[in-house]
C-alpha positions as CSV (number, residue, x, y, z in Angstrom):
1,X,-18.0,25.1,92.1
2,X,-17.6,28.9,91.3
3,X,-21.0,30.6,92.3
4,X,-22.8,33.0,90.1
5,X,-22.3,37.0,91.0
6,X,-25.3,38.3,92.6
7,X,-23.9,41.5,94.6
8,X,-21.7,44.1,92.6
9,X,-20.5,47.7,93.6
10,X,-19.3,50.2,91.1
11,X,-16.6,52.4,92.2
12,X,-17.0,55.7,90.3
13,X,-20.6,57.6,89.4
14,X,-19.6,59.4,85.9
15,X,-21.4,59.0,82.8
16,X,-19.5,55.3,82.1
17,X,-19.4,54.3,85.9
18,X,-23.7,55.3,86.3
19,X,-24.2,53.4,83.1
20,X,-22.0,50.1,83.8
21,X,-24.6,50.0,87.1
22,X,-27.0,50.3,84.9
23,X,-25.9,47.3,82.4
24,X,-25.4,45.3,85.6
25,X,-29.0,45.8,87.1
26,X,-30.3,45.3,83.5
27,X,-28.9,41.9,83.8
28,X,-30.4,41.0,87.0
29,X,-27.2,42.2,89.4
30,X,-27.6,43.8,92.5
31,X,-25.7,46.8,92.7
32,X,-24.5,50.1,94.2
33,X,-22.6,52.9,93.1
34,X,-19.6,54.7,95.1
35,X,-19.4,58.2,94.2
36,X,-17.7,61.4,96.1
37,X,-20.8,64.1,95.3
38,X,-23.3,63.1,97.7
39,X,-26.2,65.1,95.8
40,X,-25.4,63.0,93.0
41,X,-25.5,59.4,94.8
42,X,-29.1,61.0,96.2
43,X,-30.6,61.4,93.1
44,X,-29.1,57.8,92.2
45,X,-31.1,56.8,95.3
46,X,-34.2,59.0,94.7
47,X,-34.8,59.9,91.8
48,X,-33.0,57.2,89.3
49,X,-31.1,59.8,87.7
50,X,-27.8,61.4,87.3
51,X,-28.6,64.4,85.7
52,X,-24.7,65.4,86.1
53,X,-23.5,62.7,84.2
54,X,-26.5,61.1,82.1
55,X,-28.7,63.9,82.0
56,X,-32.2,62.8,80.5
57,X,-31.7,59.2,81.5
58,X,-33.7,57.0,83.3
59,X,-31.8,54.7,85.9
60,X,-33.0,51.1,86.6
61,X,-34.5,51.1,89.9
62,X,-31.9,48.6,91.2
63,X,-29.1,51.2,91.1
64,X,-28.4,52.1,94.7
65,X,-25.7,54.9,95.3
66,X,-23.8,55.8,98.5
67,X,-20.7,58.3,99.5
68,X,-19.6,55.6,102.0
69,X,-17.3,53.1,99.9
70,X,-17.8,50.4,102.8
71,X,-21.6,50.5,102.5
72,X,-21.0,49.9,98.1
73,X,-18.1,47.0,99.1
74,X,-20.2,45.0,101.6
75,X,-20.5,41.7,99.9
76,X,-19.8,42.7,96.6
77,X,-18.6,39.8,94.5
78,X,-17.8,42.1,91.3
79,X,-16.2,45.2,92.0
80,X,-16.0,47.4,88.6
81,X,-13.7,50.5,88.9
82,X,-15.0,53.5,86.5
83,X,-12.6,56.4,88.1
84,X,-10.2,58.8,86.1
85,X,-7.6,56.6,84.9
86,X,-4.6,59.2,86.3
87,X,-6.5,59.2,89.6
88,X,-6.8,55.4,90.0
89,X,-3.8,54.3,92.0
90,X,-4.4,56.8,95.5
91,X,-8.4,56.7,94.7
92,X,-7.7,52.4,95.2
93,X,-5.4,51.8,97.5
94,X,-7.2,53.0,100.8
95,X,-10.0,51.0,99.5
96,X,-7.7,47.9,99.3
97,X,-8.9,46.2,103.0
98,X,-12.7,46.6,102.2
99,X,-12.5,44.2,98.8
100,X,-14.2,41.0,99.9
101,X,-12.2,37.9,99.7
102,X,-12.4,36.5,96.4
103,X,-14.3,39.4,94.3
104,X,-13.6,39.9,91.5
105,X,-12.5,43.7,90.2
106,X,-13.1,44.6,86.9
107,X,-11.5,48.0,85.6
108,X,-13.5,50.2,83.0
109,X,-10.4,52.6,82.8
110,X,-8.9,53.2,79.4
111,X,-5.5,55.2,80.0
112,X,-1.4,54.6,80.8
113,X,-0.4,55.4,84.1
114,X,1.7,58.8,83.6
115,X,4.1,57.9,86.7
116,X,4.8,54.8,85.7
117,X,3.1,53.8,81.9
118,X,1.3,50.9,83.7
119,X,-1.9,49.9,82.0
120,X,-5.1,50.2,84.4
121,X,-5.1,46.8,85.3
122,X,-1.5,46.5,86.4
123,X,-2.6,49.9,88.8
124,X,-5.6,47.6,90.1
125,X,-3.3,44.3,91.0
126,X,-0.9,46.8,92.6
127,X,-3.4,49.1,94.4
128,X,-5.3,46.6,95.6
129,X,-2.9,43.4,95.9
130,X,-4.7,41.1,93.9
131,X,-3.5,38.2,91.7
132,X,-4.1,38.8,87.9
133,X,-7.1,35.8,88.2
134,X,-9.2,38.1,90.1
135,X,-8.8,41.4,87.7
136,X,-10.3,41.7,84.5
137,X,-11.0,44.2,81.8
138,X,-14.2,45.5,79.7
139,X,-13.5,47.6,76.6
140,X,-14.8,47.9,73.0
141,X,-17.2,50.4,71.4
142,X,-18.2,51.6,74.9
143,X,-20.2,55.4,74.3
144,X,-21.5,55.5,78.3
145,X,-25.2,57.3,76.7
146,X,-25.7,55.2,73.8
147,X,-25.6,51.8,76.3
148,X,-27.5,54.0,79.2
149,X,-30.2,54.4,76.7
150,X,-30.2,50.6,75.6
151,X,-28.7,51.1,72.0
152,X,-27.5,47.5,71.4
153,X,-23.8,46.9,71.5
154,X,-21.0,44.4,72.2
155,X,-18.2,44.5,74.6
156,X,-14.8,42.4,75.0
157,X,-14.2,41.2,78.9
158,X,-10.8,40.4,79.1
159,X,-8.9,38.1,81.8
160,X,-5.8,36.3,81.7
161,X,-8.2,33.7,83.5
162,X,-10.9,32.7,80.8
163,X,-12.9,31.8,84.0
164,X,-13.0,34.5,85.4
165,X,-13.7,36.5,81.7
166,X,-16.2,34.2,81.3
167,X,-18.0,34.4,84.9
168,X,-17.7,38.8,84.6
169,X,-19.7,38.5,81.0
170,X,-22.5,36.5,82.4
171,X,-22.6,39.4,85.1
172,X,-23.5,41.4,82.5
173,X,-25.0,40.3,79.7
174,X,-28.5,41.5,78.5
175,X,-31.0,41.9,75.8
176,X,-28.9,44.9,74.2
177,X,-25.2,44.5,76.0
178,X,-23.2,41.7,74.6
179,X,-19.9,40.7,75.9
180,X,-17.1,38.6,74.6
181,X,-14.5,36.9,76.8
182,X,-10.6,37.2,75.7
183,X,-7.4,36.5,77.6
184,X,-4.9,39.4,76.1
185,X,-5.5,42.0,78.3
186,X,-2.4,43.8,77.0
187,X,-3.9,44.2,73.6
188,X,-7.5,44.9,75.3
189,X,-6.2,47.4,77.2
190,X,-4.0,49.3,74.6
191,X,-6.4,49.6,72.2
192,X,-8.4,51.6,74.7
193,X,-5.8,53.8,75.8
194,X,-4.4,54.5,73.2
195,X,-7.5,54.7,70.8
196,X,-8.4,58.2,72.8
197,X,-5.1,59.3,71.4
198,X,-6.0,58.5,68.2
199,X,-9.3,60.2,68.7
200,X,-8.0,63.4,69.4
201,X,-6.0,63.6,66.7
202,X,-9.4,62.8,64.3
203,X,-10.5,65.9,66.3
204,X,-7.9,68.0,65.4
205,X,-8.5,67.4,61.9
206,X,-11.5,68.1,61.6
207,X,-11.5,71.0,64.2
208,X,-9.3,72.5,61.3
209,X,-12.1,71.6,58.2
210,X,-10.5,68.0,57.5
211,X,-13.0,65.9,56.0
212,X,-13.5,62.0,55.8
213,X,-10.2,61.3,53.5
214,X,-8.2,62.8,56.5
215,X,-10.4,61.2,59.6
216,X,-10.1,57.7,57.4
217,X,-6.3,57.9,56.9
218,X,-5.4,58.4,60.7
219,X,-8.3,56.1,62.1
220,X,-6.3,53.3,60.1
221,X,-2.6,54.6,60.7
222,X,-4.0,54.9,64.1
223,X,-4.6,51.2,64.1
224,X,-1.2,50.2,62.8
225,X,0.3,52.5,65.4
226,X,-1.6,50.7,68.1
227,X,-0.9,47.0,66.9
228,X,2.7,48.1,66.3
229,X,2.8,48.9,70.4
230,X,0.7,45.7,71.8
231,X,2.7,43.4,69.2
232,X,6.1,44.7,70.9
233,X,4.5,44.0,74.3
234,X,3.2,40.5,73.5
235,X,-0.5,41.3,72.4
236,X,-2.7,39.1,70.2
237,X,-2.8,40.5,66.2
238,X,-6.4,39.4,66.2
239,X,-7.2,41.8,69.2
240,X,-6.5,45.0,67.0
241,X,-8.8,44.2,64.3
242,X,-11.8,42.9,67.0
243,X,-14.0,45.3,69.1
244,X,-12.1,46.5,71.6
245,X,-9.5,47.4,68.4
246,X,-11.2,48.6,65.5
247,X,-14.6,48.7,66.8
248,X,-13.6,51.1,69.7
249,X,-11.3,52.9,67.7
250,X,-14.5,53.9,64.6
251,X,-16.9,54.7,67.6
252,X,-14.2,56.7,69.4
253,X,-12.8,58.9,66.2
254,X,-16.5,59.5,64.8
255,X,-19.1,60.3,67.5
256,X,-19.5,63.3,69.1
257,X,-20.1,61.8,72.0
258,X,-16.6,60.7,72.4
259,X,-14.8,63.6,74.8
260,X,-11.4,62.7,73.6
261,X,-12.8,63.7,69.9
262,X,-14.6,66.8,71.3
263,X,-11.0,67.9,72.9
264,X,-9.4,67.0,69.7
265,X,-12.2,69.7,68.0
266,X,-11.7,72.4,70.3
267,X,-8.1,72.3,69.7
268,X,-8.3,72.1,65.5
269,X,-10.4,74.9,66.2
270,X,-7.5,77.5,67.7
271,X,-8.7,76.6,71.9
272,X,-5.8,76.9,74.2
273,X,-5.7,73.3,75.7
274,X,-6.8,74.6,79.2
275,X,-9.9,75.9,77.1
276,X,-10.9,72.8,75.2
277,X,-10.8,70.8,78.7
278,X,-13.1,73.1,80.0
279,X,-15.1,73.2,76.9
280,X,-15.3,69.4,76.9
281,X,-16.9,68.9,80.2
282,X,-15.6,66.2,81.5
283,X,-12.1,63.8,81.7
284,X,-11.0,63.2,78.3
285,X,-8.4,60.3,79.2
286,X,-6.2,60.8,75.9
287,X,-4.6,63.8,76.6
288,X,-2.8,62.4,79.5
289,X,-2.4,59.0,78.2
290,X,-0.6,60.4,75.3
291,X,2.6,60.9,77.2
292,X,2.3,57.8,78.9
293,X,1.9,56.1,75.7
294,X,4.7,57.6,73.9
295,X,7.1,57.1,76.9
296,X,5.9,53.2,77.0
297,X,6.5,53.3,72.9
298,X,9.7,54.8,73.2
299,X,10.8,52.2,76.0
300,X,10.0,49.2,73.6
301,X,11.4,50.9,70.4
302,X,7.9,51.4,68.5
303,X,7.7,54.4,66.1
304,X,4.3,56.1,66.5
305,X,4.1,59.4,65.0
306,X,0.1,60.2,65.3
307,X,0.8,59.9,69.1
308,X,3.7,61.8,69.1
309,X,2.1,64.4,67.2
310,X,-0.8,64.7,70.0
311,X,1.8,65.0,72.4
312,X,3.3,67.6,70.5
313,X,0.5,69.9,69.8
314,X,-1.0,69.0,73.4
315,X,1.6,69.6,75.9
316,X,4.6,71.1,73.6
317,X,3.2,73.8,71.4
318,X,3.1,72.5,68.2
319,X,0.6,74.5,66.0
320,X,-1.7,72.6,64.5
321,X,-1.0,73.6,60.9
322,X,2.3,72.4,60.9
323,X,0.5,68.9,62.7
324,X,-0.7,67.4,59.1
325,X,2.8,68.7,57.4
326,X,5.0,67.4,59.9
327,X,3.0,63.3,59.4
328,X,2.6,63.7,55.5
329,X,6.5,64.4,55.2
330,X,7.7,61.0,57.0
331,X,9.2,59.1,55.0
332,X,7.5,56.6,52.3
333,X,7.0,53.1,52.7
334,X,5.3,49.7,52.5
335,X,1.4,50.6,54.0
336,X,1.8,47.4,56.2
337,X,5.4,48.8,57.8
């Protein structure tokens, strides 16, 4: 008989990681956040804020924090992993020894691996040399202030073990978080990464005075894009038009909250890229994940041209005038092609 998760760590104290800790203590968890910034992981501690990341909210007061990554694994029978996506890997692996024996670790990345366009959970098995019944996935409509300050929403927990989807969402289940189990983590997964993409470009348009025809039209050729790319790689269709599809995708493309959307913005607007990251304040996952994502399309012969437009403008100097001219003069077709 599979005991019920008591102890949890939390590997990462940004905005998504601090409020995941949160959600977890909301639902009864003990837990305790890893962070690098040791003034941050004190006012965790001491204050029940993270005025760095959530500034404004108020932390449960079962939120511990600590710099020492031993100290947050002790014991810990859920170990979620809220750490930039491109980072993951060499942030993981010297952690690898500490992971108790049959914990479960749960990523809360959403990006593509630029060295080798693996999906986050793939890095976790690797990094941490765990079988794929021990690793799950949350994603969905997944804004880290909205949840911090207890705006209901839903979630997807994904795990090629429905256990083990199952056991994570009673984790972290609450009066305002609800989670719904699924077993394709490769849809799951690229929706989120490459929904950021997507997001950007949305930003870009209306950085440049686009209104709601234009943000509509690539949210939903966004969404073909992406179920064109987890169908080739053996997704689920129903996962695409779900939460952690179009769910994530609306809340991603629309709010400002979003930093892939704000990035997007600053770039419509005429920022240098270097400009808009600084302007964004924080790790907006898409604008690596683009070229991991159109390397993984291209590998699998998938035709996505909103990515490849990102990528374009992003890291290869398109302007972004010539952004809307070069997608409206593909080719017509069939809308479902």
């Amino acid at each position: 008989m599979t005991l019920p998760i008591t102890r949890t760590a939390v590997l990462g104290a940004g905005s998504w990681g601090t409020t995941f800790a949160a959600v977890l203590a909301d639902a009864g968890r003990e837990v305790t956040v890893w962070g690098r910034r040791a003034e941050v992981c004190e006012q965790i501690d001491t204050e029940h804020r993270n005025e760095r990341s959530l500034p404004g909210i108020d932390l449960p007061r079962g939120v511990r924090a600590t710099t020492e990554a031993a100290q947050a694994l002790a014991g810990a029978q859920l170990v979620a992993v809220a750490v930039p996506a491109q980072s993951a890997r060499a942030t993981l692996a010297p952690l690898a020894p500490l992971i108790e024996p049959g914990a479960v670790v749960v990523s809360l990345m959403k990006g593509v691996e630029l060295s080798s366009d693996r999906r986050m959970s793939e890095v976790l098995r690797e990094a941490l040399a765990l079988p794929a019944d021990r690793v799950a996935v949350v994603s969905g409509p997944n804004l880290a202030r909205e949840i911090a300050q207890r705006q209901p929403t839903a979630t997807v927990v994904a795990s090629t073990d429905e256990g083990t989807a199952q056991r994570v969402a009673a984790s972290c289940a609450s009066g305002y978080f609800r989670p719904y189990t699924n077993t394709d983590v490769v849809g799951v997964e690229l929706c989120g990464a490459v929904k950021n993409v997507i997001a950007v470009a949305v930003g870009i348009a209306q950085g440049r005075g686009f209104g709601h025809n234009t943000m509509a039209t690539v949210i939903t050729r966004g969404l073909a894009e992406i179920t064109r790319l987890g169908l080739a790689l053996g997704a689920d269709a129903e996962t695409f038009s779900g939460l952690a599809g179009m769910g994530d995708l609306v809340a991603t493309c629309a709010s400002p909250l979003s930093r892939n959307h704000t990035l997007g913005v600053h770039v419509g607007q005429g920022t240098s890229l270097e400009e808009a990251v600084l302007a964004t304040g924080g790790t907006a996952e898409g604008v690596k994940s683009s070229t991991s994502v159109l390397e993984l399309a291209v590998s699998v012969g998938v035709e996505m041209p909103i990515t490849s437009a990102v990528v374009d403008v992003l890291h290869h100097g398109l302007p972004v005038d010539q952004m809307a001219q070069l997608l409206l003069a593909r080719p017509h077709k069939a809308e479902r092609a």
